[in-house]
KEGU-994140 format. One line per field, with one value per residue (C-alpha): residue in one letter; x, y, z. Coordinates in steps of 0.05 Angstrom, whole numbers, padded with zeros to 5 digits, always signed. Layout:
BEGIN
rest = A,...
X = X,...
Y = Y,...
Z = Z,...
***
This chain:
BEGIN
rest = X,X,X,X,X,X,X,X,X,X,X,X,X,X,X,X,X,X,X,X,X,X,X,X,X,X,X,X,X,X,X,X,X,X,X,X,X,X,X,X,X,X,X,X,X,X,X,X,X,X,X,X,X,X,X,X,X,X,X,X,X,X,X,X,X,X,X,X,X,X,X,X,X,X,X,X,X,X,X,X,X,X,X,X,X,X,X,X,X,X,X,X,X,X,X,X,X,X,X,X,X,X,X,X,X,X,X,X,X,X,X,X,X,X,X,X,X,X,X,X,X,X,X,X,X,X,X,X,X,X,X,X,X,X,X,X,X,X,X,X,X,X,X,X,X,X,X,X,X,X,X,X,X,X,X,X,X,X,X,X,X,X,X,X,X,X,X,X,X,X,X,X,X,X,X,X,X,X,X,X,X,X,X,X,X,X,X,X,X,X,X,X,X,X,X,X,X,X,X,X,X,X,X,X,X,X,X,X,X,X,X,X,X,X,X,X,X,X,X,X,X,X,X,X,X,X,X,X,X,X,X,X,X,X,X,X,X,X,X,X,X,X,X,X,X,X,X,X,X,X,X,X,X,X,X,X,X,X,X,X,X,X,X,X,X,X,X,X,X,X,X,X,X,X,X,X,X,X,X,X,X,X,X,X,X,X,X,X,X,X,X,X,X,X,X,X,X,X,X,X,X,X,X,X,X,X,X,X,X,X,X,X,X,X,X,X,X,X,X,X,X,X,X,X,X,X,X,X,X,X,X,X,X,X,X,X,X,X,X,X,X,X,X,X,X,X,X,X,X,X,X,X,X,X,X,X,X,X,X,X,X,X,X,X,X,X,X,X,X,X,X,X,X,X,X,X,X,X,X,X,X,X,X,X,X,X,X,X,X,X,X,X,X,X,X,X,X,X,X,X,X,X,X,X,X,X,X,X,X,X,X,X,X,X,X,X,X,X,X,X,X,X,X,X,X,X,X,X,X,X,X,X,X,X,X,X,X,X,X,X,X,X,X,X,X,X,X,X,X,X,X,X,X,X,X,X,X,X,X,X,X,X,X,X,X,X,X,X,X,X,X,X,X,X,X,X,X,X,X,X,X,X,X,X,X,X,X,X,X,X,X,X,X,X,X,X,X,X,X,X,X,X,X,X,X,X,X,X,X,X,X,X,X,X,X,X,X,X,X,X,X,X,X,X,X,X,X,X,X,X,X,X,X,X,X,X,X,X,X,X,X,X,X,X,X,X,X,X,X,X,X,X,X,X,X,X,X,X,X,X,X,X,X,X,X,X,X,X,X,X,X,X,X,X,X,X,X,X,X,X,X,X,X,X,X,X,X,X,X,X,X,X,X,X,X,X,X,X,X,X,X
X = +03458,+03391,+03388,+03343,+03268,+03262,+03237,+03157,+03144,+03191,+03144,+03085,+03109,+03129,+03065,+03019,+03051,+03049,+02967,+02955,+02991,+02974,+02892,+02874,+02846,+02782,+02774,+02755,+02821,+02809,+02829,+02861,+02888,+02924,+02993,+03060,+03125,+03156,+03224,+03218,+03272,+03291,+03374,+03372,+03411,+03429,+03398,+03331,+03292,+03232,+03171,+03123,+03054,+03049,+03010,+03018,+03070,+03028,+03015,+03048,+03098,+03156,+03154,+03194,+03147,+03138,+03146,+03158,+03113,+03149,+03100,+03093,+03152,+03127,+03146,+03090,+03111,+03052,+02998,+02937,+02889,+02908,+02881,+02915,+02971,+02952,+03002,+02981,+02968,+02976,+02995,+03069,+03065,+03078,+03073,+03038,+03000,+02947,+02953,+02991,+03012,+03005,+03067,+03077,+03134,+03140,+03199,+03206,+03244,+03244,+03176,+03101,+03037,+03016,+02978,+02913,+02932,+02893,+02909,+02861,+02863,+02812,+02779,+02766,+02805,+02858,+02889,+02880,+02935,+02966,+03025,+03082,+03102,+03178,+03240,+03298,+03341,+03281,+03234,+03209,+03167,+03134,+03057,+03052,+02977,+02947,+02903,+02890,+02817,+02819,+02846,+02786,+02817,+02887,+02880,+02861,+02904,+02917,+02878,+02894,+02922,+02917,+02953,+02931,+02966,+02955,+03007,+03025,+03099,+03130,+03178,+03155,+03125,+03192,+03170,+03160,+03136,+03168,+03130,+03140,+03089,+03099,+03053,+03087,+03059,+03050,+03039,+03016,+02991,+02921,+02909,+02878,+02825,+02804,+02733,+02732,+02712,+02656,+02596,+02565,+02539,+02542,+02612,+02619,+02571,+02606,+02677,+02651,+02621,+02693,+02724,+02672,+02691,+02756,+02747,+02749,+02695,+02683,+02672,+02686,+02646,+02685,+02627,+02666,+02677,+02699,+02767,+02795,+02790,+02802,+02754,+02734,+02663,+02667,+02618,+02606,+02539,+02489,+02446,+02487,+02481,+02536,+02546,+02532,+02485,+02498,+02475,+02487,+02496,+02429,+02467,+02497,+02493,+02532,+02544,+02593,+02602,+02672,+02670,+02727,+02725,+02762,+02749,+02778,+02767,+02723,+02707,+02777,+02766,+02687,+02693,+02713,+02664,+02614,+02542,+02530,+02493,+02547,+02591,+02528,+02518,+02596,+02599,+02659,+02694,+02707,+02670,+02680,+02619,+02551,+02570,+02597,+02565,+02571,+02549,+02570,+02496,+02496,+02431,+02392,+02356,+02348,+02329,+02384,+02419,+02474,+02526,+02582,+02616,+02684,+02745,+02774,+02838,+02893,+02935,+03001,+02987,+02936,+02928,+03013,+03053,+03105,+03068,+03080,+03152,+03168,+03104,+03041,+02974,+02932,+02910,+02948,+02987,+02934,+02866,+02812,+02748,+02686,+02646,+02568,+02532,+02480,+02456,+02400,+02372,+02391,+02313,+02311,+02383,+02378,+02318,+02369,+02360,+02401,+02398,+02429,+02478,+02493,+02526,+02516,+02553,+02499,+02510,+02572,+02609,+02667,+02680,+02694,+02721,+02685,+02690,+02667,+02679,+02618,+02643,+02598,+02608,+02562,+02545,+02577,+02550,+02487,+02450,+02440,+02406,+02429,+02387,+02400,+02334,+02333,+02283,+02282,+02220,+02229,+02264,+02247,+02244,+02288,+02308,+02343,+02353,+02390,+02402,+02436,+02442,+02481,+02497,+02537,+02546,+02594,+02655,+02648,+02593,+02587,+02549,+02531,+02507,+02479,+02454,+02433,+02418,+02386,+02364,+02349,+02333,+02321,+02326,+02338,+02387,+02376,+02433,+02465,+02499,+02421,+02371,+02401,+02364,+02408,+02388,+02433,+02431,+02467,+02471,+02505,+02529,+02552,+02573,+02603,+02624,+02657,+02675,+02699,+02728,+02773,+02746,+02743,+02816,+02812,+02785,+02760,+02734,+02711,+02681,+02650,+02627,+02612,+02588,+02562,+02535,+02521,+02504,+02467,+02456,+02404,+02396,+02336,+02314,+02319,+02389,+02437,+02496,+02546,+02543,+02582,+02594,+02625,+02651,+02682,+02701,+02731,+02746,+02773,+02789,+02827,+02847,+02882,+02904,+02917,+02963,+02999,+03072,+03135,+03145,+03111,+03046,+03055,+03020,+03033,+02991,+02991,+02950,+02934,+02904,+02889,+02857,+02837,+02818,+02785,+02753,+02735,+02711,+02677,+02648,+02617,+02654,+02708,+02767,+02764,+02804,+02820,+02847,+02872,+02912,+02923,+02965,+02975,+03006,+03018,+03052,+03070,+03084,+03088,+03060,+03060,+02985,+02990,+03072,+03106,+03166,+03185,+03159,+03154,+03116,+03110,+03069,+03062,+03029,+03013,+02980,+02963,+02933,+02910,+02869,+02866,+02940,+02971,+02998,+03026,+03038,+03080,+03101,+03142,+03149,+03182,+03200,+03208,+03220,+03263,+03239,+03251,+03230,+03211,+03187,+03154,+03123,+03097,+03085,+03011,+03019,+03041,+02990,+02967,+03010,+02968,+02976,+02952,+02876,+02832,+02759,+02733,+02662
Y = +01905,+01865,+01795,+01784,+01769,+01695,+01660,+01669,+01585,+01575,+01624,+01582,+01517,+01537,+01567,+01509,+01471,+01511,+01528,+01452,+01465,+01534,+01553,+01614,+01660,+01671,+01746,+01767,+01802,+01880,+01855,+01931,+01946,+02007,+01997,+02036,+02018,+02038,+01990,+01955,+01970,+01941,+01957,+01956,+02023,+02085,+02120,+02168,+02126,+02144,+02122,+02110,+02103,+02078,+02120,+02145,+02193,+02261,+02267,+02325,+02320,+02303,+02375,+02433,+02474,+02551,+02574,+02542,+02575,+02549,+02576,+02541,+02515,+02491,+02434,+02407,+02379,+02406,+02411,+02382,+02425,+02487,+02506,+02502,+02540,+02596,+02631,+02671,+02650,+02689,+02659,+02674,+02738,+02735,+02663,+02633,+02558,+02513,+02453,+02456,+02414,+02406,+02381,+02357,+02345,+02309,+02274,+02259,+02222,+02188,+02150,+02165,+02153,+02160,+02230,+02259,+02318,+02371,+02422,+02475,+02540,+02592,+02546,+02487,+02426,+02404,+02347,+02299,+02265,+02218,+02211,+02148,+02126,+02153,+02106,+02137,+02132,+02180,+02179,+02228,+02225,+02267,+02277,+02306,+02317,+02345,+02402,+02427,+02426,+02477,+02530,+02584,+02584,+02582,+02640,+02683,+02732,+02743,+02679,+02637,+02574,+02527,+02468,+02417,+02360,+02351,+02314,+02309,+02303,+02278,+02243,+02175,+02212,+02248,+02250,+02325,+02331,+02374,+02397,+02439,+02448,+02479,+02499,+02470,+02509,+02485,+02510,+02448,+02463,+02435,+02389,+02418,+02374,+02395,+02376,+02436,+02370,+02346,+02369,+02324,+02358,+02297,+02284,+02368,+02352,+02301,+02331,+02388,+02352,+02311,+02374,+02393,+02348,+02354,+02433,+02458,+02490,+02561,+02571,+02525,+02541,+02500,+02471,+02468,+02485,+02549,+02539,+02534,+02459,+02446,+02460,+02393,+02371,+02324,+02276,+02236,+02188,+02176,+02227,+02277,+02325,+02375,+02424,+02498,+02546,+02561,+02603,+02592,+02628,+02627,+02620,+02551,+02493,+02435,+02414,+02370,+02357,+02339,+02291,+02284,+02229,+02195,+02151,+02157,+02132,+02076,+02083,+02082,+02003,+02006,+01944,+01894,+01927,+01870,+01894,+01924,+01861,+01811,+01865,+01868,+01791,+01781,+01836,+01875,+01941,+01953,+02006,+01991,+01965,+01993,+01930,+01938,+01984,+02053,+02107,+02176,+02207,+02281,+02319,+02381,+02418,+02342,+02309,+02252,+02262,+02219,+02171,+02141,+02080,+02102,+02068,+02032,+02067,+02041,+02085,+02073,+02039,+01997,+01917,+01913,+01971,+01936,+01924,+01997,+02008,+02035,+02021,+02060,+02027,+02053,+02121,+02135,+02198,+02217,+02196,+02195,+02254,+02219,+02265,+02258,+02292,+02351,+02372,+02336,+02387,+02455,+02461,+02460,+02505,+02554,+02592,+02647,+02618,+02591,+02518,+02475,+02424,+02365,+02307,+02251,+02180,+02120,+02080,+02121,+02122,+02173,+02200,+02211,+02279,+02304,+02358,+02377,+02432,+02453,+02454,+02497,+02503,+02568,+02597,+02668,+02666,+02687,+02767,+02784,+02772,+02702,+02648,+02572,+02536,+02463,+02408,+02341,+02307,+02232,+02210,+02137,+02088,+02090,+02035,+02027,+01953,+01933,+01859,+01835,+01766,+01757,+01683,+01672,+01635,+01665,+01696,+01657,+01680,+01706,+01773,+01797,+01856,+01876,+01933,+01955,+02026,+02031,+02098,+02130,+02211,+02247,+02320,+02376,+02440,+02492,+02532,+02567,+02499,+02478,+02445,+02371,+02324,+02274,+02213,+02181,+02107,+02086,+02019,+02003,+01932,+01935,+01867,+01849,+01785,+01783,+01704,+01701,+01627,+01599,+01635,+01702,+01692,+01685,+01739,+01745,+01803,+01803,+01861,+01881,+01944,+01949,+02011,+02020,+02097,+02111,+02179,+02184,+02253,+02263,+02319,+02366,+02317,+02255,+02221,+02196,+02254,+02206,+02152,+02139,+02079,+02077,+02018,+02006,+01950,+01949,+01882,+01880,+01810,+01817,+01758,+01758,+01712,+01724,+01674,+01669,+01687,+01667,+01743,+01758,+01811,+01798,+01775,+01751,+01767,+01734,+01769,+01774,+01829,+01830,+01892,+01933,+01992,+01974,+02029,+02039,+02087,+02077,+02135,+02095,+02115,+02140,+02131,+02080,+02095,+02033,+02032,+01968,+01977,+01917,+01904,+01832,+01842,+01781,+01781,+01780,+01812,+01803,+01858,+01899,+01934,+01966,+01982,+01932,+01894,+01855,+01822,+01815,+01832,+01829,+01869,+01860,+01906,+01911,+01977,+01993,+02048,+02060,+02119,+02147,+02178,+02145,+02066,+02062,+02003,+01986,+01915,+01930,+01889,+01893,+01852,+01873,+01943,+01937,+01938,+01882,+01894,+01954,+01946,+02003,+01993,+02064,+02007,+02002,+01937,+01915,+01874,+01876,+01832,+01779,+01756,+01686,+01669,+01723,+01728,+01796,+01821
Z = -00445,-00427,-00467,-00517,-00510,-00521,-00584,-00594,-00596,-00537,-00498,-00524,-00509,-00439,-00423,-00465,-00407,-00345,-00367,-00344,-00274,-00248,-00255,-00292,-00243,-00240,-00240,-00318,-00340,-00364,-00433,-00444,-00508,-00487,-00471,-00457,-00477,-00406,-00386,-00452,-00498,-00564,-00553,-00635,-00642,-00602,-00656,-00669,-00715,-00764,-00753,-00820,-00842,-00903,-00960,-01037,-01057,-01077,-01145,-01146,-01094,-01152,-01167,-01135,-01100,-01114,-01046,-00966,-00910,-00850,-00795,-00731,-00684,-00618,-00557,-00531,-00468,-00404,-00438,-00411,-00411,-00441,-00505,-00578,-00585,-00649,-00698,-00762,-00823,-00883,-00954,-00983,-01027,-01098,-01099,-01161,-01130,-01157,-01099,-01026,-00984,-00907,-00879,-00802,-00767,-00705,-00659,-00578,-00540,-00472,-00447,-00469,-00487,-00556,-00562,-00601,-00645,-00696,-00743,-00750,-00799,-00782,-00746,-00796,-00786,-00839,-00804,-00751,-00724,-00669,-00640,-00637,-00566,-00563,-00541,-00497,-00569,-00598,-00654,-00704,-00761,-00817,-00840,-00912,-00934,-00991,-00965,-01037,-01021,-00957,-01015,-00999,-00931,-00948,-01001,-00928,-00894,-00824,-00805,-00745,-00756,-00678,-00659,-00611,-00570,-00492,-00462,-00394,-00380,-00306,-00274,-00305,-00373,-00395,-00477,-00497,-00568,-00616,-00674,-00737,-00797,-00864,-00924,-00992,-01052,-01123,-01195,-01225,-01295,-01310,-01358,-01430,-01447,-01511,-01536,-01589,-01639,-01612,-01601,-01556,-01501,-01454,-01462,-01442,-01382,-01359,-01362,-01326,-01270,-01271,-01255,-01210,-01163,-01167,-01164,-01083,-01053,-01064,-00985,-00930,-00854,-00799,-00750,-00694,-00624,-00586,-00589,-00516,-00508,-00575,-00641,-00644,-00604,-00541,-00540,-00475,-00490,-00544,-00515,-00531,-00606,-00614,-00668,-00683,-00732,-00807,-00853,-00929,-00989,-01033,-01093,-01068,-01117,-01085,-01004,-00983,-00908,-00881,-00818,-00774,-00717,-00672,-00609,-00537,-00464,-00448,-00527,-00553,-00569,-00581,-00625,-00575,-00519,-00485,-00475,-00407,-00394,-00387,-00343,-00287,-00292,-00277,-00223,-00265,-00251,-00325,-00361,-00433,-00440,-00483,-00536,-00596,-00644,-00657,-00713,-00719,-00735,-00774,-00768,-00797,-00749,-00713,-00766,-00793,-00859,-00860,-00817,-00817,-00788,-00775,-00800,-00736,-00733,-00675,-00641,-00628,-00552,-00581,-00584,-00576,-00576,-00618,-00671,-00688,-00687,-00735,-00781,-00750,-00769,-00818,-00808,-00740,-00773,-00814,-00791,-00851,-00851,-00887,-00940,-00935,-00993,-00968,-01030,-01033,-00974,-01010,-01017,-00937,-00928,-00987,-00949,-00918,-00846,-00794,-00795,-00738,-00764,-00708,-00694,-00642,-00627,-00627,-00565,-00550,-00472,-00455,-00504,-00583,-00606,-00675,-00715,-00792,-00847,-00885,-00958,-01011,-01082,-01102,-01170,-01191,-01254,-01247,-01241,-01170,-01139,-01162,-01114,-01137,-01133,-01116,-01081,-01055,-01083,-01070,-01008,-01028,-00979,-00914,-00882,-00810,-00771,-00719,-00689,-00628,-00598,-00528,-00503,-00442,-00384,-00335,-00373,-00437,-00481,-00551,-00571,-00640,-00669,-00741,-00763,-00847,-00867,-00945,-00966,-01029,-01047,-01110,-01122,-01167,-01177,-01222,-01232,-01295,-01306,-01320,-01286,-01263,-01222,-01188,-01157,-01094,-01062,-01009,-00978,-00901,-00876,-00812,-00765,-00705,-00662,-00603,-00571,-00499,-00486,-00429,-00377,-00407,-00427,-00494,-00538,-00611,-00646,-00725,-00760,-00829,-00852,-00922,-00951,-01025,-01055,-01123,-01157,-01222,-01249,-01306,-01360,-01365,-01411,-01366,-01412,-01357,-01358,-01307,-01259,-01200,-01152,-01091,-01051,-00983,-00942,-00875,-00852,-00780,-00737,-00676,-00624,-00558,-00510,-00431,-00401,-00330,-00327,-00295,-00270,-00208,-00215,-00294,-00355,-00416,-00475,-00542,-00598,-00675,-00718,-00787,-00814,-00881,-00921,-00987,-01035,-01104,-01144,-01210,-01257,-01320,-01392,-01347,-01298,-01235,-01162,-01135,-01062,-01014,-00950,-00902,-00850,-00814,-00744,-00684,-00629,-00553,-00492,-00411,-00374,-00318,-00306,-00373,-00374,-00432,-00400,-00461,-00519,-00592,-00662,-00730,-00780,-00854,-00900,-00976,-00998,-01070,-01116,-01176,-01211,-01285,-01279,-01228,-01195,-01133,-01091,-01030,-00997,-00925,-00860,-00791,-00738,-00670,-00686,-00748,-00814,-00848,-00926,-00968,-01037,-01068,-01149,-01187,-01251,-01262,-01292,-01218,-01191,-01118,-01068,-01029,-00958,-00944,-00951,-00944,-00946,-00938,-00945
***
């Protein structure tokens, strides 16, 4: 048995020391944040051990469910380049379901890198996933997902449902992947709301357009790729606009887009990227560069409707490897999809034409992978030939700014960029639900520091993006029917630390990383969603190019929900790869744990 790594301030004391004798050198370190796990071993058991991202329990997941598709099997072990591998889909006959349930199963064992992963049915994409670096004990984990909101697909028969993961398996590489999926199908009763004694008709409204949004689409088109590298878009620079040709139904009255993203490559870590100005300067090899900002654009016949700044999620290799044994970060297993509104352009779509739907990366490098589902609620209550009618007529005032400072003289510097996005759009629908005229703001924060001290040594990395919509729909008559705010926050601050090591051709590397997902949801008169994950993770480890030889970690995390039905909250830890507590509260009156001081945006 290999003896234990030694105690974290021992390793700092040694090296505060040592840092006075032996020069840094003065080549800029790469500053990767992708790492293997390869010769490091924890010894903590001979056994497989679960791996766990932390989320709520499904609403409806306490409830038998009416029937188990188990459908795909596979070991994904050489599979770089090849396409998905494709089963059919049908639905379970004589099986009575109101919600389902996506459930992935995963394990390996041996040595890896973490892998990207999708789930596509008929071509739209229901899940995006990563994978957890394996151990020679093995690893497995399991993915459960509400995919309620796919139903006009899942209600399909002899569809194709595709499975993706490229991995590359060799002497060095052994970890094949084994995964299974199953479709879990529920009869959950709805809930009778009963508003036989009253007659006011904006209570009605509003219930209905409650349930409206609850309600999933009546058709879903995938924009996607071909298929045989995937059905998601590659996108290489920020030149590049990907995306395909749709037609829509005339008697559409509601268009939701579903975004799914996820960065790779020299992008992988586009947060902590200098501009390209202080890699010529220093004469470096590295080509994460292009600074720090990027925006995933979408566009209507070329002409921008919405963005998003992307959660930053880490993968399993990232920042220290053992930060994520066995808790994943946020969003590693199930990696979010961001909904932009395109009703307000039914007035453009609803003319029977094709109309090219794109997306690009600003200020992308190689390369992000993105992919959307085209979600449209349409009216069947109408005479045909039922058309919806419906027109933008005040796209207020758009604003777009973008700031960026660079200071540095030879590998220490500072660069910061800033950008704000404030728009504003009214339009109206006129369906047989009446003629509503809704009005949408939208407000974007997005910032970004990145320090360089001690020679290029010593990195720090803070990030805000803060994100506000709200939605106010009015009556024929002009009376406010609802109003909806949305807020986001994504906090992010990373530091690392490069130091000389005993160990010949080695490193050690001492980092921190505190990052968040913050959301709320407020309709006025009505219920609130209130959403905070955080995780706290430090650590170190010496290195070997980008193989981990030891080390060790910590990560803390405090997650908590809240909507009109449900409380959920959740207070686990782990320390070098064992967890260390697990609380979990479904008491609404439990209020939401606290780590330290905190100031978010």
């Amino acid at each position: 048995m290999s003896a234990s790594p030694p105690p974290l301030m021992a390793i700092l004391i040694f090296f505060f020391i040592i840092s006075f004798i032996a020069p840094f050198s003065s080549s800029f370190p790469e500053h990767h944040f992708q790492f293997t796990k390869n010769s490091y071993r924890h010894n903590i058991s001979s056994q497989s051990q679960q791996y766990i991202e932390v989320s709520r329990p499904l609403s409806f997941a306490n409830l038998p469910p009416s029937c188990t598709l188990n459908i795909f099997t596979h070991d994904f072990g050489n599979t770089m380049g090849l396409p998905p591998v494709s089963t059919s889909y049908s639905p379970p006959p004589n099986c009575s379901w109101t919600h389902v349930a996506l459930q992935f199963n995963a394990s390996s064992k041996g040595e890896q890198y973490y892998r990207i992963a999708a789930v596509w049915l008929d071509g739209a994409e229901l899940l995006r996933t990563s994978t957890a670096e394996p151990t020679d004990d093995g690893i497995f984990w399991t993915v459960t997902k509400d995919v309620t909101r796919y139903s006009s697909i899942l209600v399909n028969e002899n569809i194709s449902l595709s499975v993706m993961l490229q991995n590359l398996v060799n002497d060095i590489y052994t970890g094949v992947y084994q995964v299974n999926i199953s479709f879990l199908y529920y009869n959950v009763k709805k809930m009778d709301v009963s508003l036989s004694k009253s007659n006011n008709r904006k209570l009605k409204l509003e219930n209905d357009l409650r349930s409206e949004y609850k309600k999933p689409a009546d058709l879903i088109l995938p924009i996607s790729g071909n298929g045989r590298e995937g059905f998601w878009f590659r996108i290489l620079n920020e030149s590049e606009m990907h995306g395909q040709s749709v037609i829509i139904p005339k008697n559409t009255y509601k268009a939701v887009i579903e975004i799914y993203v996820s960065s790779h490559g020299y992008d992988e870590f586009w947060y902590t990227n200098p501009p390209d100005s202080y890699i010529q300067m220093n004469n470096l090899t590295t080509n994460r560069g292009h600074g720090a900002y990027r925006e995933v654009l979408v566009n209507i016949d070329g002409n921008l409707v919405g963005s998003v700044v992307p959660f930053p999620v880490i993968f399993t290799g990232g920042i220290n490897p053992m930060y994520w044994e066995p808790l994943v970060s946020i969003g590693a297993f199930d990696l979010p999809s961001y909904d932009i509104d395109l009703t307000p352009y039914l007035g453009l779509l609803l003319d029977g034409r094709a109309h090219f739907l794109g997306f690009g990366v600003n200020d992308s490098i190689p390369f992000w992978l993105v992919g959307a589902n085209l979600h449209l609620w349409v009216d069947n209550n109408c005479a045909w030939p039922c058309e919806v009618q419906a027109k933008a007529f005040d796209f207020g005032t758009l604003k777009f700014k973008i700031e960026r400072s660079s200071s540095f003289l030879g590998l220490d510097g500072s660069f910061e960029v800033e950008i704000k996005r404030k728009s504003e759009i009214s339009f109206w629908v006129n369906s047989t639900a009446g003629n509503l005229t809704t009005i949408i703001k939208r407000e974007l924060k997005f910032e970004n520091e990145i320090n360089f001290y001690l020679n290029g040594t010593e990195k720090k990395i803070e990030q805000k993006v803060k994100e506000e919509i709200e939605v106010r729909v009015l009556s024929e008559s002009g009376g406010t029917i609802s109003k909806t705010k949305v807020k986001r926050k994504f906090p992010l601050t990373i530091t690392s630390k490069t130091l000389p090591s005993m160990e010949n051709d080695t490193t050690l590397m001492l980092s921190d990383l505190d990052h968040e997902w913050k959301e709320k949801k407020k309709l006025d008169g009505g219920p609130s969603i209130s959403l905070t994950n955080r995780q706290q993770c430090n650590g170190w480890m010496v290195v070997q190019d980008r193989n981990v030889l030891h080390g060790g970690a910590t990560t803390q995390q405090a997650y908590s929900y809240s909507d009109e039905a449900d409380c959920y909250s959740r207070t686990i830890s782990a320390a070098n790869g064992k967890l260390m507590n697990d609380t979990a509260n479904s008491l609404c009156a439990a209020a939401p744990l606290k780590f330290g001081s905190f100031s978010a945006l």
